[in-house]
FIKOL-932594 format. One record per residue (C-alpha): residue number from 1; residue in one letter; x, y, z. Coordinates in Angstrom, 2 decimals, padded with zeros to 5 digits. Layout:
% FIKOL-932594
<ropa><num>NUM</num><residu>A</residu><east>X</east><north>Y</north><up>Z</up></ropa>
...
This chain:
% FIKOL-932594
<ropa><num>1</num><residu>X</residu><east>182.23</east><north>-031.23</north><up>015.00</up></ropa>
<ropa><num>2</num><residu>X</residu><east>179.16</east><north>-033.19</north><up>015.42</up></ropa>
<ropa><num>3</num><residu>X</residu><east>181.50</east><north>-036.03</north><up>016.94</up></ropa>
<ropa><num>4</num><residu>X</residu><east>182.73</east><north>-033.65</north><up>019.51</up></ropa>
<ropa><num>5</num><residu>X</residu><east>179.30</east><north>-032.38</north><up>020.73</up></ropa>
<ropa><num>6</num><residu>X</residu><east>178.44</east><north>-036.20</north><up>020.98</up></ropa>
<ropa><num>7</num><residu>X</residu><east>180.83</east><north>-036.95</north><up>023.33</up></ropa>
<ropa><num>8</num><residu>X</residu><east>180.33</east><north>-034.17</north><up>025.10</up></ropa>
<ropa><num>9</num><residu>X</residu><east>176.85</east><north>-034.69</north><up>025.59</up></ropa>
<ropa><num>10</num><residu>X</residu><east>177.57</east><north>-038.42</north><up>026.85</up></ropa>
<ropa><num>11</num><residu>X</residu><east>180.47</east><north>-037.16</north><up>029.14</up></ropa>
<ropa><num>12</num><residu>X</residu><east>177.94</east><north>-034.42</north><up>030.45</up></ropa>
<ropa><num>13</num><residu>X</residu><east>175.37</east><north>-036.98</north><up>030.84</up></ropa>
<ropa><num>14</num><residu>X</residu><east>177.08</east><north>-039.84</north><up>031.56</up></ropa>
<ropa><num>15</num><residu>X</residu><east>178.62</east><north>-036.91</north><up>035.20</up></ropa>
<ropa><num>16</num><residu>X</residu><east>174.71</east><north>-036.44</north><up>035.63</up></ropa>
<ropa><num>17</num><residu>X</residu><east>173.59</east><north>-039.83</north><up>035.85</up></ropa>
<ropa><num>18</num><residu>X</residu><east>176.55</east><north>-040.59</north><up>038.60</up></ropa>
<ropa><num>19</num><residu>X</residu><east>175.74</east><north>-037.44</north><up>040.92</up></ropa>
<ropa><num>20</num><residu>X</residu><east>171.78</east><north>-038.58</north><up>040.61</up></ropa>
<ropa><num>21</num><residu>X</residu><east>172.73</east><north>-042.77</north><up>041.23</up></ropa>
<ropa><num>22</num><residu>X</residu><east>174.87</east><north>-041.05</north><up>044.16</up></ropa>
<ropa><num>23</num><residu>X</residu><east>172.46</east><north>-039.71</north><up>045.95</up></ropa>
<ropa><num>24</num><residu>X</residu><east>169.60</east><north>-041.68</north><up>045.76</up></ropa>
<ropa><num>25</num><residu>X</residu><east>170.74</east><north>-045.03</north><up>046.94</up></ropa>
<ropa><num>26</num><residu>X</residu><east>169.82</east><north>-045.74</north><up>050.94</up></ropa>
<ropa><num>27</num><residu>X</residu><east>172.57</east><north>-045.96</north><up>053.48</up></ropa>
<ropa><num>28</num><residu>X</residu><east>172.96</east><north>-049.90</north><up>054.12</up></ropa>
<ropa><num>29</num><residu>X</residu><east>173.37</east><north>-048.66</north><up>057.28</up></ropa>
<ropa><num>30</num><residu>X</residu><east>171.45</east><north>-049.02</north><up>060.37</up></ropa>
<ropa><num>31</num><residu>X</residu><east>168.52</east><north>-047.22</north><up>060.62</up></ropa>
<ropa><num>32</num><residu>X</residu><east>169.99</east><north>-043.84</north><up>062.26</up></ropa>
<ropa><num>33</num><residu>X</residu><east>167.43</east><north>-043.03</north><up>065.70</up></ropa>
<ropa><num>34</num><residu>X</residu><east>167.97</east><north>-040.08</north><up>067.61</up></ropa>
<ropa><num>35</num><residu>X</residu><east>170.65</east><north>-040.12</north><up>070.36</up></ropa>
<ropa><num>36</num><residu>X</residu><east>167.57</east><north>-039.34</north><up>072.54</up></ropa>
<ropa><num>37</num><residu>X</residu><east>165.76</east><north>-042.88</north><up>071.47</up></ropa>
<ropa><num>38</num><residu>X</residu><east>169.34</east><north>-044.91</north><up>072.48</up></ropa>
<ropa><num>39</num><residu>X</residu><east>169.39</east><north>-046.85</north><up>075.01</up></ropa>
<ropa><num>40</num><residu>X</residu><east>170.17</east><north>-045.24</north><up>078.41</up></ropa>
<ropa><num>41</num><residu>X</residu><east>172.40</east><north>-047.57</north><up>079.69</up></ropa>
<ropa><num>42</num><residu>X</residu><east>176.16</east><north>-048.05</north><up>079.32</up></ropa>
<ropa><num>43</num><residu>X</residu><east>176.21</east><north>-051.36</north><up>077.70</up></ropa>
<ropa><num>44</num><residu>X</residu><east>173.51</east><north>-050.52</north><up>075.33</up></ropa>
<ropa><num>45</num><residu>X</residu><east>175.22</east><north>-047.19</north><up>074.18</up></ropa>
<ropa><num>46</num><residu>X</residu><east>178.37</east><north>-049.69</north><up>074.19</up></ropa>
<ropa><num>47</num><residu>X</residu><east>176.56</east><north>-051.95</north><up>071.42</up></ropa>
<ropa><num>48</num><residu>X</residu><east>175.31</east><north>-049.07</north><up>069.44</up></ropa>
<ropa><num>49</num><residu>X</residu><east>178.94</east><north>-047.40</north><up>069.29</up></ropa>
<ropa><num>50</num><residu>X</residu><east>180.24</east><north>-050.36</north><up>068.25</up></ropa>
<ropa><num>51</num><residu>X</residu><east>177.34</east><north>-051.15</north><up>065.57</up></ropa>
<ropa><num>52</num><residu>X</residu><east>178.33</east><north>-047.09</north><up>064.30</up></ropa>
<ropa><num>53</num><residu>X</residu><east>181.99</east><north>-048.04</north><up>064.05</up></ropa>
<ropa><num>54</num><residu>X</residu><east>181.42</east><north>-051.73</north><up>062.27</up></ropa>
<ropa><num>55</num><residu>X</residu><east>179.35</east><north>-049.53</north><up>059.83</up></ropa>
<ropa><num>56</num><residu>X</residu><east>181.98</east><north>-046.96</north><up>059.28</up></ropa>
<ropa><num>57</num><residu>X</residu><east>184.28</east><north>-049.75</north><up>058.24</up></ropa>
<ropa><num>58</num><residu>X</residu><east>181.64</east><north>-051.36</north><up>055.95</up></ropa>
<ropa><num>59</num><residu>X</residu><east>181.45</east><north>-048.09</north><up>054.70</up></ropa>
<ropa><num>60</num><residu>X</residu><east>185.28</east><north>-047.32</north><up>054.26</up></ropa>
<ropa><num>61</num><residu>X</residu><east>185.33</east><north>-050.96</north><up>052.12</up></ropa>
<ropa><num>62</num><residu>X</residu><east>182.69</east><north>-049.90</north><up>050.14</up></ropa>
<ropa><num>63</num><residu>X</residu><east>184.31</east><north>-046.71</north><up>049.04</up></ropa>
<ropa><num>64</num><residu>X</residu><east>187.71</east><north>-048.93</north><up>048.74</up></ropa>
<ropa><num>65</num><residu>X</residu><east>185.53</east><north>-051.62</north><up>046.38</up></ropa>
<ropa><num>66</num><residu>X</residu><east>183.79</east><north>-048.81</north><up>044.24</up></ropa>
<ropa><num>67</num><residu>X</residu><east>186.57</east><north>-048.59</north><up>042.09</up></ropa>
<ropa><num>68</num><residu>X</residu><east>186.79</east><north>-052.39</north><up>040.81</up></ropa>
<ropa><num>69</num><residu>X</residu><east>183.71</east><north>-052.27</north><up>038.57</up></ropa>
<ropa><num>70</num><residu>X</residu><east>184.25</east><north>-051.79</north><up>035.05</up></ropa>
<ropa><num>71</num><residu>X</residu><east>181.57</east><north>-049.02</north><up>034.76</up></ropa>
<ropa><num>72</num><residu>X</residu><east>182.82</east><north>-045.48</north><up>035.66</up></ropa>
<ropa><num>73</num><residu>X</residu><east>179.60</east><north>-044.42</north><up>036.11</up></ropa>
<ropa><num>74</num><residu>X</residu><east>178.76</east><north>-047.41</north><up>038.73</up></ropa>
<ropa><num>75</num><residu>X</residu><east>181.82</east><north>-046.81</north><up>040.40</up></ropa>
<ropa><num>76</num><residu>X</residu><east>181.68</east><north>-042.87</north><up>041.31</up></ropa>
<ropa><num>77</num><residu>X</residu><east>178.16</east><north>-044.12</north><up>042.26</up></ropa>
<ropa><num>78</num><residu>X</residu><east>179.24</east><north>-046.55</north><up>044.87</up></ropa>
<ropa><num>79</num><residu>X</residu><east>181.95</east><north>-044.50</north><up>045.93</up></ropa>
<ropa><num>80</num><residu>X</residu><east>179.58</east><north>-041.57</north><up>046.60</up></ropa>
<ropa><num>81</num><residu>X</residu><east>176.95</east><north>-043.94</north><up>048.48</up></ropa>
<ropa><num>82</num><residu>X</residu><east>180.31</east><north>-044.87</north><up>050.46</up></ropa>
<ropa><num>83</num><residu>X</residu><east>181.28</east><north>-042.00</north><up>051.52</up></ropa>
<ropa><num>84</num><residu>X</residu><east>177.66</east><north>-040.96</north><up>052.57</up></ropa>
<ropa><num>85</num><residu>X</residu><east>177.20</east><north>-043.82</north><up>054.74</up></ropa>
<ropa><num>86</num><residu>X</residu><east>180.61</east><north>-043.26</north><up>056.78</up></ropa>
<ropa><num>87</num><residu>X</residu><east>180.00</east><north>-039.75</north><up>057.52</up></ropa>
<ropa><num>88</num><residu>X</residu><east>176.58</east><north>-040.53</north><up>058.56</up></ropa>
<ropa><num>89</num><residu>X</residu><east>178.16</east><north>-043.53</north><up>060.43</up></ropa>
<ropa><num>90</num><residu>X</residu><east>180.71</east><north>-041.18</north><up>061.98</up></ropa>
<ropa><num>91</num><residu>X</residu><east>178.45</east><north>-038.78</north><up>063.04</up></ropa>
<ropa><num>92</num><residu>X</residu><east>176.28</east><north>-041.71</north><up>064.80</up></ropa>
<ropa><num>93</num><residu>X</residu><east>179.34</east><north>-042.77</north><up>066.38</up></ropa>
<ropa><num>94</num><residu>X</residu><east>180.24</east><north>-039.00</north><up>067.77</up></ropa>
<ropa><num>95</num><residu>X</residu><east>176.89</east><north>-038.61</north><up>069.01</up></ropa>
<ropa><num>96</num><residu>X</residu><east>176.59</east><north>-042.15</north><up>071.20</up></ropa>
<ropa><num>97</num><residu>X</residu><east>179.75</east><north>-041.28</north><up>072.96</up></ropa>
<ropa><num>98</num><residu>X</residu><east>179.02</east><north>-037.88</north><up>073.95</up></ropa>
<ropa><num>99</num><residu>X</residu><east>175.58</east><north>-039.13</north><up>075.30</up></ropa>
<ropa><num>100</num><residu>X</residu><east>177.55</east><north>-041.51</north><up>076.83</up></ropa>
<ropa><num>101</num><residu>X</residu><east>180.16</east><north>-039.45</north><up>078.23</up></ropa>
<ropa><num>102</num><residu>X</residu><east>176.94</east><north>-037.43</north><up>079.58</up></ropa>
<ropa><num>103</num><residu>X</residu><east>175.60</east><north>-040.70</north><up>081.47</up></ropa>
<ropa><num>104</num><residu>X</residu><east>178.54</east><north>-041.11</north><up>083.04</up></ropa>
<ropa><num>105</num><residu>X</residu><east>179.66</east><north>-044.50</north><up>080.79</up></ropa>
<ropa><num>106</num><residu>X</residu><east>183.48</east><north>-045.63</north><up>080.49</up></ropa>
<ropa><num>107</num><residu>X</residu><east>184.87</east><north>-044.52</north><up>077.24</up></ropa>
<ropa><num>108</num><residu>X</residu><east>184.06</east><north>-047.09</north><up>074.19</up></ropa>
């Protein structure tokens, strides 16, 4: 009995530990500025879509890499810090080209 609550208290802990190291990493990202701080021309807005989409990818390899460390733990970690960086990536992305679909720009 005792064994059981032991490894239920390390499982239980060991789930904490990964939602905390999940969140509290920093997006490797670049620094996200408001859409209203971009650039306002084309090829600027051009750069910055393109900087959003290399760090989607980055992001997307991350996730993909998570899983080759022999730590659980460290893994559902990375994988979380991943997946938080793409959809802030993605979102950075979305917002460029609709400011630059407001300018007036060529689709990126």
């Amino acid at each position: 009995m005792t064994r059981n609550l032991s490894v239920l208290a390390t499982t239980v802990a060991s789930i904490a530990c990964s939602a905390l190291a999940a969140c509290a990493g920093t997006p490797s990202a670049a620094p996200a500025t408001t859409v209203a701080s971009a650039a306002a021309d084309c090829d600027a807005l051009g750069v910055e879509i393109a900087r959003a989409g290399e760090a989607q990818r980055a992001a997307a390899q991350q996730q993909h890499d998570a899983w080759k460390t022999p730590l659980p733990v460290v893994a559902v970690a990375r994988f979380g810090q991943g997946l938080a960086v793409a959809e802030q990536s993605q979102r950075r992305q979305f917002d460029l080209r609709q400011q630059a679909a407001r300018q007036g720009c060529e689709p990126q």
